[in-house]
Backbone as a ProteinNet text record, in pm:
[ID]
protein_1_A
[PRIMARY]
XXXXXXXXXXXXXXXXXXXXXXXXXXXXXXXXXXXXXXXXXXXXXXXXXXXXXXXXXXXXXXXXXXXXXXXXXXXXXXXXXXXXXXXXXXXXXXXXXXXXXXXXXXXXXXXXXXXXXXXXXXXXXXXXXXXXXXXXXXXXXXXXXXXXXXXXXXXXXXXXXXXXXXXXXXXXXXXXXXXXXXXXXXXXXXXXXXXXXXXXXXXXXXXXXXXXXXXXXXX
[TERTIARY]
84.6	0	88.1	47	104.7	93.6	169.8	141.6	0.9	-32.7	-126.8	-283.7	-233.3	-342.3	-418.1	-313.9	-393.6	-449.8	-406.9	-485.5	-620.2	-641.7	-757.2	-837.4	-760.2	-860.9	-867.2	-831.8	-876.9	-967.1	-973.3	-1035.8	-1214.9	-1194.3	-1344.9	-1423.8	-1287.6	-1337.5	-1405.5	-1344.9	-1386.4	-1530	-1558.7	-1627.1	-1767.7	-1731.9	-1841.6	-1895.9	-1751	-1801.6	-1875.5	-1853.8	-1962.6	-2064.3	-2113.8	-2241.8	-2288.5	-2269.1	-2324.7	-2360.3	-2284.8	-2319.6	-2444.2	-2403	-2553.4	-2645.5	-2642.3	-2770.5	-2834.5	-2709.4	-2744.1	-2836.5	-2771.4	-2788.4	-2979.6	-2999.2	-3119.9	-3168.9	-3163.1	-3270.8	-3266.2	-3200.9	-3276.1	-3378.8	-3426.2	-3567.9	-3608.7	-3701.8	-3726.7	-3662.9	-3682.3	-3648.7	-3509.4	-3449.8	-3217.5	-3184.7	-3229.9	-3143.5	-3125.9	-3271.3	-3237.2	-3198.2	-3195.1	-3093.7	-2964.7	-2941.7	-2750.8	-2738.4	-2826.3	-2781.9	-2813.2	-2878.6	-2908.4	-2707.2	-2673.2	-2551.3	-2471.6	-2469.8	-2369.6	-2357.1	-2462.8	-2447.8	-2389.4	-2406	-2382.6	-2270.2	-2223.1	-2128.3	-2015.4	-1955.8	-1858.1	-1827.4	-1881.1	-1887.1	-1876.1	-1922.5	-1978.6	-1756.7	-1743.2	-1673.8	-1523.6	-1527.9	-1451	-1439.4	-1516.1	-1490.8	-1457	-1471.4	-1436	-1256.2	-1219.6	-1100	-1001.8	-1060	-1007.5	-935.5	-1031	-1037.6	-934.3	-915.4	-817.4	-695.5	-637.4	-548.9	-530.2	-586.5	-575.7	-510.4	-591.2	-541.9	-397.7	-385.4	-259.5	-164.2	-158.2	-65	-55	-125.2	-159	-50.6	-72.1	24.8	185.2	191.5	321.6	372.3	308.5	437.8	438	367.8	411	474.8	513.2	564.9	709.2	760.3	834.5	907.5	837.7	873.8	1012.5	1089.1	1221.1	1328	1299	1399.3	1437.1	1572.9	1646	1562	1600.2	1512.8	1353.4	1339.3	1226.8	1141.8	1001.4	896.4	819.3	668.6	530.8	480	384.8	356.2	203	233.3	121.6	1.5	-126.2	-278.2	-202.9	-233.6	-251.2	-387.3	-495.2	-571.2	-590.8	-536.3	-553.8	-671.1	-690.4	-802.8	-873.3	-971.8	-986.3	-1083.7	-1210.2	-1332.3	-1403.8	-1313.9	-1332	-1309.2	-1245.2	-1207.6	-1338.3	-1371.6	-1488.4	-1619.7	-1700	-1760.5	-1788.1	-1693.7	-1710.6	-1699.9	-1605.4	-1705.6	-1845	-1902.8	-2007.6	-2114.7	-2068.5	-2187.9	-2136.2	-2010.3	-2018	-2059.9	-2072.7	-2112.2	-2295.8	-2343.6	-2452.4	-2529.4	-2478.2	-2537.1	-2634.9	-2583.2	-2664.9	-2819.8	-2841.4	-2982	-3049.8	-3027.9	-3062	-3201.2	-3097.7	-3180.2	-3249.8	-3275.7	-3319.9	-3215.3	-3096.8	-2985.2	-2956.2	-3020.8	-2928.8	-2800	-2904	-2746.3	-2654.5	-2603.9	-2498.3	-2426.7	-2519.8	-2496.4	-2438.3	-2537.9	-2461.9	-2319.2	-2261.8	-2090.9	-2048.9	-2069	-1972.2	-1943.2	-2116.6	-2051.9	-1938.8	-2008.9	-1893.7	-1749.5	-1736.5	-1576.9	-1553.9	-1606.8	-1581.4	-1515.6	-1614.1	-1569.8	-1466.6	-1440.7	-1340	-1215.3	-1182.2	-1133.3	-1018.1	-1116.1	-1080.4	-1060.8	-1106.2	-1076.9	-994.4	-942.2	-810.6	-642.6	-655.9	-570.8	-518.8	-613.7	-542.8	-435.2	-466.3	-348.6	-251.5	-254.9	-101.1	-56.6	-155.1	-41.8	27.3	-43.5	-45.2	163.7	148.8	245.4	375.3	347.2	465.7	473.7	431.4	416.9	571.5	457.5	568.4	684.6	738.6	789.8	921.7	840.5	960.1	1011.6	965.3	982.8	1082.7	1059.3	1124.4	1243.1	1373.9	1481.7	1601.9	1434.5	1541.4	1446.3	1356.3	1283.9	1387.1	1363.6	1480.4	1377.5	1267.7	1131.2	1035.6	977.4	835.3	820.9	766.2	677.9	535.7	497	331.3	298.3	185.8	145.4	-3.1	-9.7	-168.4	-260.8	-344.1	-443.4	-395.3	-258.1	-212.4	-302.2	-335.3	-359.1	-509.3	-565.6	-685.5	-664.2	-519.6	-530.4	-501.6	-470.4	-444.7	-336.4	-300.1	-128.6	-93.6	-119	-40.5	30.6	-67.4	-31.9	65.8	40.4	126.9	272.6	289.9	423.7	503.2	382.7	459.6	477.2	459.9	466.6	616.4	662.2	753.3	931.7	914.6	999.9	1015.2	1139	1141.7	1182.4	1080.1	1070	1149.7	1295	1357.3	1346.9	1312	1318.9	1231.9	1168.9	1110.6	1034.5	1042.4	992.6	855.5	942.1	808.4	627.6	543.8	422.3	422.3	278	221.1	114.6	134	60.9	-110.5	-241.2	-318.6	-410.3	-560.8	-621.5	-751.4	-844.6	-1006.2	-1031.4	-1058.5	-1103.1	-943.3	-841.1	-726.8	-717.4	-676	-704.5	-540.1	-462.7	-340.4	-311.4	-171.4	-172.1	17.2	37	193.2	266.1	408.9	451	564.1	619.8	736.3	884.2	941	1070.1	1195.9	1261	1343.2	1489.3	1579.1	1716.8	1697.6	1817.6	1830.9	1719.2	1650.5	1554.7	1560.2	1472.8	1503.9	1436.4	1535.6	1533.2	1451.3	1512.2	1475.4	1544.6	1517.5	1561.4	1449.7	1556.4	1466.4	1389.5	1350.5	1242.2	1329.2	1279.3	1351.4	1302.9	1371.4	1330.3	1193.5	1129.1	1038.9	880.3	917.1	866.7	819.5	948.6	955.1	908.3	933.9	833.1	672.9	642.4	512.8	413.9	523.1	497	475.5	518.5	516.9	438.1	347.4	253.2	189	295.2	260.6	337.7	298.7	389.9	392.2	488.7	484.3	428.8	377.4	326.5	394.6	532.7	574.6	646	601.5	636.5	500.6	436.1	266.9	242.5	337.2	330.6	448	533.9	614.2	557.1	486.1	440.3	345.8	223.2	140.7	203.2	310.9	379.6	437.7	524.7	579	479.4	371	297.1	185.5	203.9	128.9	218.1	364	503.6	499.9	471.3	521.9	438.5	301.3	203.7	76.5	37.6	-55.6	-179.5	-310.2	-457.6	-461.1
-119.3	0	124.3	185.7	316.5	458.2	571.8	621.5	732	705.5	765.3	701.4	572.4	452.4	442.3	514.9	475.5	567.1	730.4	828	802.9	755.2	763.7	650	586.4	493.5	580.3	681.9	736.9	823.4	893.2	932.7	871.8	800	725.5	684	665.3	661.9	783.8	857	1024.6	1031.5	1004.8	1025.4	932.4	846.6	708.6	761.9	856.8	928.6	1056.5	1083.4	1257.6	1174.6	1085.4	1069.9	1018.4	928.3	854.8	944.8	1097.4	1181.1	1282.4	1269.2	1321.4	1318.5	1155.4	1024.6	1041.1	1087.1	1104.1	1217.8	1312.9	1465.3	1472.4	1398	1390.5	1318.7	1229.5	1101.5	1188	1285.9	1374.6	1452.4	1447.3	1519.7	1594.8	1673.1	1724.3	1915.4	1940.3	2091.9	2085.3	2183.2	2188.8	2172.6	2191	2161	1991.3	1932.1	1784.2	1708.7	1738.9	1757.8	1706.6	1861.9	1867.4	1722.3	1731.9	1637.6	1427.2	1426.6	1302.3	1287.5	1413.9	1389.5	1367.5	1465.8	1462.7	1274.8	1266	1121.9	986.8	1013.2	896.5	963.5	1071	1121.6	1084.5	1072.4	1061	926.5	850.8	708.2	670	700.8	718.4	730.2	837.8	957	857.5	763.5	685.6	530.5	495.7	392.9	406.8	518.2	601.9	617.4	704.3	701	560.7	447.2	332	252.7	267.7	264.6	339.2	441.7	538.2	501.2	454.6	423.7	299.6	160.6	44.5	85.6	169.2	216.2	235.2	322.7	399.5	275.7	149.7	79.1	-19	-48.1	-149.2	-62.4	69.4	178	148.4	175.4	183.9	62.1	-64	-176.9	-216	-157.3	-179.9	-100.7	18.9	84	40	2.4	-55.7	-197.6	-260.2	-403.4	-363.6	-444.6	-467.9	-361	-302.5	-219.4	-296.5	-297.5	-365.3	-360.7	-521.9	-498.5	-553.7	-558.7	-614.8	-499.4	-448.8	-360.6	-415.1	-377.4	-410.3	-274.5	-184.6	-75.5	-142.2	13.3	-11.1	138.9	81.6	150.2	249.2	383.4	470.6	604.6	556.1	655.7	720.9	879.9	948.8	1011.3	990	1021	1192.2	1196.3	1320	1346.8	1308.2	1293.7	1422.1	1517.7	1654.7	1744.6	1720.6	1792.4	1753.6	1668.7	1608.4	1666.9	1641.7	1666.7	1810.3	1905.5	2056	2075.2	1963.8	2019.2	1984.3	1891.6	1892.8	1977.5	2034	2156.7	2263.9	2304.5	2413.3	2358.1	2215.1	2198.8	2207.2	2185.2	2186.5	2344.8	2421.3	2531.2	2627.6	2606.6	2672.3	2606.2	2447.2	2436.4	2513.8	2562.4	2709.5	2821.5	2839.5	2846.5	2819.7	2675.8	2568.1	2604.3	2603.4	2589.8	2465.4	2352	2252.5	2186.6	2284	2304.7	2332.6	2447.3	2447.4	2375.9	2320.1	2242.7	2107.3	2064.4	1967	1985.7	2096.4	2095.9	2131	2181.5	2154.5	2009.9	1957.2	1810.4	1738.8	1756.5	1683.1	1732.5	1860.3	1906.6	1866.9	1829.3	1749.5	1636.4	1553.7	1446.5	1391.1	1481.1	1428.6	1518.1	1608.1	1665.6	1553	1528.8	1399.1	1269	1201.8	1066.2	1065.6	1168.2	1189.3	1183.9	1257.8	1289.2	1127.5	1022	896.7	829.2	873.3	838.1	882.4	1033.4	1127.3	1057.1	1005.6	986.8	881.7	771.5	679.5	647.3	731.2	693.5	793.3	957.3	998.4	921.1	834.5	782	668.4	627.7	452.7	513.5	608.8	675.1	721.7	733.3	801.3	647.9	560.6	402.9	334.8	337.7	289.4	327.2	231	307.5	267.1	239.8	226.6	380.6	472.4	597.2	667.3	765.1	858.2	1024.5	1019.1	1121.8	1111.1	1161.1	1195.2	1270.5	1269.7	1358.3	1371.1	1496.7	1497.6	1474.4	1446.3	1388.5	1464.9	1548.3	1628.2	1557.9	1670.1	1619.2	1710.3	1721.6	1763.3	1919.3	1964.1	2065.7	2116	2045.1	2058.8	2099.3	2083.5	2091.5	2237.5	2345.2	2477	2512.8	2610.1	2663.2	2663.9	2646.2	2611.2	2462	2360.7	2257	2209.8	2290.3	2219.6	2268.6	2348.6	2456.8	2386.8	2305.6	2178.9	2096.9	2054.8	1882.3	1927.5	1806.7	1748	1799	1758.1	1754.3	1636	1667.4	1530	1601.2	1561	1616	1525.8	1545.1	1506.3	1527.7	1645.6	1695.3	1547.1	1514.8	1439.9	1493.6	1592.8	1694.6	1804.7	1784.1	1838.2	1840.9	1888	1845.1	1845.2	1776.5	1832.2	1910.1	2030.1	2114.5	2088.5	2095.4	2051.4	2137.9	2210.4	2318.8	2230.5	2293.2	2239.8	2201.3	2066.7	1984.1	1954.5	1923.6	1910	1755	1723	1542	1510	1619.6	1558.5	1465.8	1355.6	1279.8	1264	1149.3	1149.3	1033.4	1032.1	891.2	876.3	791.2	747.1	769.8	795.3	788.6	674.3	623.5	547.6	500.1	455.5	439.8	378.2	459.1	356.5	351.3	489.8	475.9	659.9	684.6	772.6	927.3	962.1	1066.2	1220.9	1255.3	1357.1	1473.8	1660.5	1737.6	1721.5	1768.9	1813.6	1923.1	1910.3	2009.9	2137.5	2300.1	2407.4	2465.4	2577.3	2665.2	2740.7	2767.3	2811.6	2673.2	2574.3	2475.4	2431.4	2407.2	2383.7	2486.8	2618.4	2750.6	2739.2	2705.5	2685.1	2551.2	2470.6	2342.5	2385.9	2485	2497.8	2549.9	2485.3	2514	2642.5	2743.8	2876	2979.3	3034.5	3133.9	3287.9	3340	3489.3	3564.6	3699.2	3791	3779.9	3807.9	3867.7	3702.2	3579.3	3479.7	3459.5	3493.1	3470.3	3582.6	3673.4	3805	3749.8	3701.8	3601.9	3538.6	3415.1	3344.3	3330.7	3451.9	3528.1	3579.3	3610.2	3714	3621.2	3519.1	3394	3354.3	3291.8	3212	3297.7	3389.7	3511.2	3549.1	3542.4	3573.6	3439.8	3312.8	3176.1	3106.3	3130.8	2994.5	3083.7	3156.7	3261.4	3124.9	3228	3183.5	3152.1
0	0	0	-120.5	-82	-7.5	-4.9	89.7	15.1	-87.6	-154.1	-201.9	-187.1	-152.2	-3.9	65.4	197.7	223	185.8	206.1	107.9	12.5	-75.6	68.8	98.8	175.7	348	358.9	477	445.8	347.7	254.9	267.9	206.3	206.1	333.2	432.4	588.7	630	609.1	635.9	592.1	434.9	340.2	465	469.2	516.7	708.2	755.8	880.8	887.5	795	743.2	690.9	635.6	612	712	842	923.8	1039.9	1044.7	1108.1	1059.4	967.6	910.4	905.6	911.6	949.1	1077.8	1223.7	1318	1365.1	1288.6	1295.2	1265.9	1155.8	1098.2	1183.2	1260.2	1311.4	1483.7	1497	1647.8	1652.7	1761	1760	1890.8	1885.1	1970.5	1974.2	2086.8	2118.8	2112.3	2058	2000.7	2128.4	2261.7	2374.7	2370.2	2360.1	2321.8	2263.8	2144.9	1967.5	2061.3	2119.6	2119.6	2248.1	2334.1	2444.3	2408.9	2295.2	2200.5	2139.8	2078.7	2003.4	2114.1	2209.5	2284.2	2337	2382.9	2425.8	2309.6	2172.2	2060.7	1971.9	1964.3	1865.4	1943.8	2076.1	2076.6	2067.8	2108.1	2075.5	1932.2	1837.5	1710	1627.8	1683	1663.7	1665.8	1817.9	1839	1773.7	1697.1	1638.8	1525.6	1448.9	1291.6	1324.7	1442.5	1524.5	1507.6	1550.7	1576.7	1435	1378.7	1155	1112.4	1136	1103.9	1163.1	1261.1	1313.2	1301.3	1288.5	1200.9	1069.6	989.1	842	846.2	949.7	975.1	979.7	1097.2	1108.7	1037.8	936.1	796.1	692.2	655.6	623.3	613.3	781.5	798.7	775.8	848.6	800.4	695.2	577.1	445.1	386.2	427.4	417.3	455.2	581.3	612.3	587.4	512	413.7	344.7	372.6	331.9	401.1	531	610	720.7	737.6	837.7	1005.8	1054.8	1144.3	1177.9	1324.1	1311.9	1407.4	1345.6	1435.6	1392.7	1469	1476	1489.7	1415.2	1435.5	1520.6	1631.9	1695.5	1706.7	1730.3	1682.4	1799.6	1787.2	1886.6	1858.9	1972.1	1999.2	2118.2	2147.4	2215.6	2302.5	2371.2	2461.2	2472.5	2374.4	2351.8	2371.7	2463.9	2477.7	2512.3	2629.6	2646.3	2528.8	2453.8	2344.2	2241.6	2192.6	2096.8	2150	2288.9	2346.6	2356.2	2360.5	2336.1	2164.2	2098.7	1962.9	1901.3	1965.6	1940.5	2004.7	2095.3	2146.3	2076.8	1961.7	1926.2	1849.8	1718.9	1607.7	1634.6	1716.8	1753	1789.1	1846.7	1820.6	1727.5	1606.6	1521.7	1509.7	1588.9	1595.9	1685.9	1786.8	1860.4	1747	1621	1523.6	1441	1474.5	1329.3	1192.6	1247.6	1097	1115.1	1048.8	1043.9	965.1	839.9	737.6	810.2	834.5	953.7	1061.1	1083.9	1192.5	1146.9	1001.9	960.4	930.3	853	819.1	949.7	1035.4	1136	1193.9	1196.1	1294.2	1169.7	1003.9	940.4	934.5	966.7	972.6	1133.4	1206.8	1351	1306	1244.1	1197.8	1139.2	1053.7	948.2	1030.8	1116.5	1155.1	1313.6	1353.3	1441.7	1440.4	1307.9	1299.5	1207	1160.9	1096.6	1181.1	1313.8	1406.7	1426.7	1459.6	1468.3	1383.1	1270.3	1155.4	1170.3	1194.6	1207.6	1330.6	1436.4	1580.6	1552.5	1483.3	1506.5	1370.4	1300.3	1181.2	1314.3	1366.4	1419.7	1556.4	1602.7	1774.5	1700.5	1608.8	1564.7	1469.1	1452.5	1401.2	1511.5	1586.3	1709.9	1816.3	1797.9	1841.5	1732.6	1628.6	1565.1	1530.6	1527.2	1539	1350.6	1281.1	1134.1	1064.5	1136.1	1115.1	1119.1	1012.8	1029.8	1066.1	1008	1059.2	955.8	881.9	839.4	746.9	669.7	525.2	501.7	485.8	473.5	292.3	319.4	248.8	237.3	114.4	98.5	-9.8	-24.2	-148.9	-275.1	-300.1	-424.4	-408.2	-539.2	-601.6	-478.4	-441.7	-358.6	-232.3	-209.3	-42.5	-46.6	52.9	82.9	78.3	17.6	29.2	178.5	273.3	390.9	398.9	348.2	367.6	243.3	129.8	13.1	89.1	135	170.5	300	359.5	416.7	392.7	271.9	223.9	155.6	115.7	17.4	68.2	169.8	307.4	393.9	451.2	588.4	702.3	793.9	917.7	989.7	1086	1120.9	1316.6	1358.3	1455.7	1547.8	1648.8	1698.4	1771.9	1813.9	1876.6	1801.4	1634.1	1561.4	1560.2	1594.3	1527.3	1373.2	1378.8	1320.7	1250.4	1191.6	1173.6	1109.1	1163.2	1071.2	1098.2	1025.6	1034.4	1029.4	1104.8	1055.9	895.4	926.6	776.6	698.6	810.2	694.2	732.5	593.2	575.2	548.7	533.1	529.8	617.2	534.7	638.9	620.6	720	742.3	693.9	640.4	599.1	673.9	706.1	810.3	681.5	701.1	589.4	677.9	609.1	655.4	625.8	666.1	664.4	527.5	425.4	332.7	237.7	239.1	125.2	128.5	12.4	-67	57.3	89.9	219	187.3	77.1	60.6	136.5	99.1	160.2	301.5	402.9	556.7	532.2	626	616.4	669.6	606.7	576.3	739.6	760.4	876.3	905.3	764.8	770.2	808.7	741.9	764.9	879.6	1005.3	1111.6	1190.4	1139	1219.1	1196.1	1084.3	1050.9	1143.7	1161.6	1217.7	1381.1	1436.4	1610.1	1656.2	1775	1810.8	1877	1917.5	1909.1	1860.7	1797.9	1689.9	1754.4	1723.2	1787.4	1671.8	1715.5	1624.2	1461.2	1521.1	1377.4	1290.6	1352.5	1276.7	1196	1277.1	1143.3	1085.7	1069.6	995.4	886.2	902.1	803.4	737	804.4	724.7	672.4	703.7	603.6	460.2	486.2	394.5	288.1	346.1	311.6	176.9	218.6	171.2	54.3	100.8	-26.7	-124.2	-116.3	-221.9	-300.8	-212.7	-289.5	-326.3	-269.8	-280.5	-320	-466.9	-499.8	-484.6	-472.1	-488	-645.8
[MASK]
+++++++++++++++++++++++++++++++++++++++++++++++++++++++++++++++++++++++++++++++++++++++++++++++++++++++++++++++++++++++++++++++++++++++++++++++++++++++++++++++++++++++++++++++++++++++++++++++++++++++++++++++++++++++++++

């Protein structure tokens, strides 16, 4: 499997978790306070088995990825415990029934969705990534021409640091590939890259990389 095969197949996971939320979204009833407290009770559950898929995907991924590198690993599933975090997005994705918007309401729970059962893949490729000791670090991996000039401007790099995140925005489906000893490395990832990649930026680094990304990466 490649590393572009598996995204088409996280892909369709995504695809198969935005509709089943939708399904949900539609089959509640009653007054929006009860709406949101129906989701609250089945989305995260829901939310977590889409999670589990994604991170299977992920470690099906990597050790084929890893076929024919010195050495013996077993990549292992990692899902992070995010239940407080999910749980408050579904009372913000839920809000706009307040107004009878359910349109609304529907793309948020699906950018919930696809937003979080995505995160298992990335942990799951940099966790076994930082275990494994024939890893040398990581490359993102987008949706080509579709994805956003932030994310193309991080791809086609190797993230070496271990310490790195990575960077991902509401509804980003990018995903991560393990790179390894003895196979085709590529340049590291640049300074600006790794600034883009850190989890809090000072004023005038997102005044850079506003600036950055409007000089190199036009609409």
């Amino acid at each position: 499997m490649t590393a572009l095969e598996s995204k088409a197949q996280l892909t369709l996971l995504g695809d198969d978790a935005e509709d089943t939320v939708r399904w949900m979204l539609r089959r509640s009833s009653g007054r929006w306070e009860s709406r949101r407290v129906q989701l609250l009770d089945t989305v995260p559950d829901v939310l977590g088995f889409y999670s589990e898929g994604s991170a299977a995907l992920a470690v099906d991924f990597y050790d084929d990825a890893r076929a024919g590198v010195a050495g013996r690993f077993s990549a292992a599933p990692v899902v992070l415990d995010r239940t407080v975090k999910i749980r408050r997005g579904v009372v913000w994705a839920s809000e706009p029934l307040s107004v009878d918007d359910d349109e609304l309401a529907a793309a948020r729970f699906a950018q919930l969705m696809r937003s979080e059962m995505a995160r298992p893949y990335r942990d799951t490729v940099l966790s076994n990534r930082q275990r494994d000791p024939q890893a040398v670090g990581w490359t993102r991996i987008t949706r080509g021409s579709a994805s956003c000039k932030f994310c193309r401007m991080l791809a086609g790099a190797v993230y070496r640091e271990a310490t790195v995140r990575f960077a991902a925005h509401d509804d980003c489906m990018c995903t991560a590939a393990p790179v390894f000893k003895g196979g085709e490395l590529g340049p590291e990832a640049s300074t600006v890259q790794y600034m883009a990649s850190k989890r809090r930026r000072s004023p005038r680094e997102r005044a850079f990389l506003r600036d950055y990304l409007e000089g190199n990466y036009p609409d």
